[in-house]
N, C-alpha and C positions, 0 to 999 in steps of 0.2 A: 847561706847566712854565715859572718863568721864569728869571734868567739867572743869580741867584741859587740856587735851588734845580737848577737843574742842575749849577753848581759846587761845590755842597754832595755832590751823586752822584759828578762827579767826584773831586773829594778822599778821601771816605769809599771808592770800590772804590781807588783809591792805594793807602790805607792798608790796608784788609782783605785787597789783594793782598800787600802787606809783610808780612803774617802768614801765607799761605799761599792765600788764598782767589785765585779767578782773578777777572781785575777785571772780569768782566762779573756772576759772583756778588755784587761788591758792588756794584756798578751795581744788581742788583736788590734787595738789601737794603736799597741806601740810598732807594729808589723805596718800596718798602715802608713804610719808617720816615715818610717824609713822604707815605705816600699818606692822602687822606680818610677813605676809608672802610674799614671794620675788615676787609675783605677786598677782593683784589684778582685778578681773573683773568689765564689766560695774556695772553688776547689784549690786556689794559688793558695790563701789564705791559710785553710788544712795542711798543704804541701807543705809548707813555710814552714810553719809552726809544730807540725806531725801531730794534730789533732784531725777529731770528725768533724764531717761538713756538719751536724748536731752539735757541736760544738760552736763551730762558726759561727749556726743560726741564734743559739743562744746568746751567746757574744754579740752579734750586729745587732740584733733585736733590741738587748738594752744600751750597747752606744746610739745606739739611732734615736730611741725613747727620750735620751739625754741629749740629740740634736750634736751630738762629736761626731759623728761620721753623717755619711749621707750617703745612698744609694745614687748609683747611676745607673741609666739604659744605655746599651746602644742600637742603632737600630738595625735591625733584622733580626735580633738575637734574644732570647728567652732569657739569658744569663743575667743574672743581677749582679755587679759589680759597687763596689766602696770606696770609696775615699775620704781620709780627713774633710769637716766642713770645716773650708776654709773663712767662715762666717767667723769674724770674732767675737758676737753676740752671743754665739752658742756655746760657746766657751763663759763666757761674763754669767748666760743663765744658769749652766752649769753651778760656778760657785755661786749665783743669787740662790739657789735650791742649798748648798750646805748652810749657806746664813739664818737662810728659814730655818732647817732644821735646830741652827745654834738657837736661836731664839724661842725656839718650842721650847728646847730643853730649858734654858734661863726661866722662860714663862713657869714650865713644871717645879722645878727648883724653887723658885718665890713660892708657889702654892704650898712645899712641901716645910716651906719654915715651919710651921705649927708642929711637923713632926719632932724637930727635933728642939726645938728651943727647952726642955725641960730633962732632957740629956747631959750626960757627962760632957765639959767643956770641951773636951778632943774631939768628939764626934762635932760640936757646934761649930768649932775654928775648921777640922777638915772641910764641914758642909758651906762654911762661908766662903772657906779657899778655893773651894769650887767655882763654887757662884761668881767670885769678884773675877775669875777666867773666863768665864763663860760671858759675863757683860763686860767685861774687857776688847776681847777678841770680836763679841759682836759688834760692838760700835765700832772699833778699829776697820772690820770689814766694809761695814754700815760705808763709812768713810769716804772706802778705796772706790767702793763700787761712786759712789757720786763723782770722785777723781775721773775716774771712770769714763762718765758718762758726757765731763765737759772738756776732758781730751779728745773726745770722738766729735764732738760740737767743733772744736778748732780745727784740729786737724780733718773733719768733717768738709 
């Protein structure tokens, strides 16, 4: 791997850990994404990266959970091997699960007005400022995801 594409692993689990994923997950996704060949085994995956095949398993377990990778067989062989799912659905449910999450939190936020409505105005303006981000960004996504859905219809 060179210093380049090691950079590129680093940034990408950064980021996939900013969404929720742990950064040794996107460590192996983003291995995945740039690896050669259309599969890739525990032990390459370790090699690659200079973590434990424990590691590995940790990592695929919740990409897999999240539908971003996918396991492969091949035949005669015990070896489980990975690759990017090339599904772009699994990716779409991917962020359909952070919107849920946006919306829980909007949902808990609404509930928690009573807390602070009898508060110092700072706290009331920060707590709105919140709120109007959180039902902002969820509709915005709300949106994308329907965009989404009847660009897959056309070009379908």
């Amino acid at each position: 791997m060179n210093e380049q594409e090691s950079r590129f692993i680093d940034n990408l689990s950064i980021l996939l850990e900013d969404m929720g994923e742990s950064r040794m997950a996107g460590r192996v996704f983003a291995a995945l994404l740039l690896a050669d060949s259309s599969k890739t085994s525990f032990a390459e995956l370790a090699n690659i990266l200079g973590i434990s095949n424990g590691s590995v398993s940790m990592a695929t377990r919740s990409l897999l959970a999240h539908g971003l990778i996918e396991r492969v067989g091949m035949p005669g062989e015990r070896r489980a091997y990975f690759r990017i799912n090339a599904d772009a659905d699994a990716v779409a449910q991917f962020i359909i699960e952070r919107v849920k999450q946006m919306r829980k939190i909007d949902e808990l936020l609404d509930r928690a007005k009573v807390l602070v409505k009898d508060k110092d105005p700072s706290v009331l303006e920060r707590f709105e400022g919140l709120r109007e981000v959180f039902e902002y960004f969820q509709r915005e996504l709300e949106l994308i995801l329907v965009r989404w859905e009847e660009h897959k219809r056309k070009d379908g």
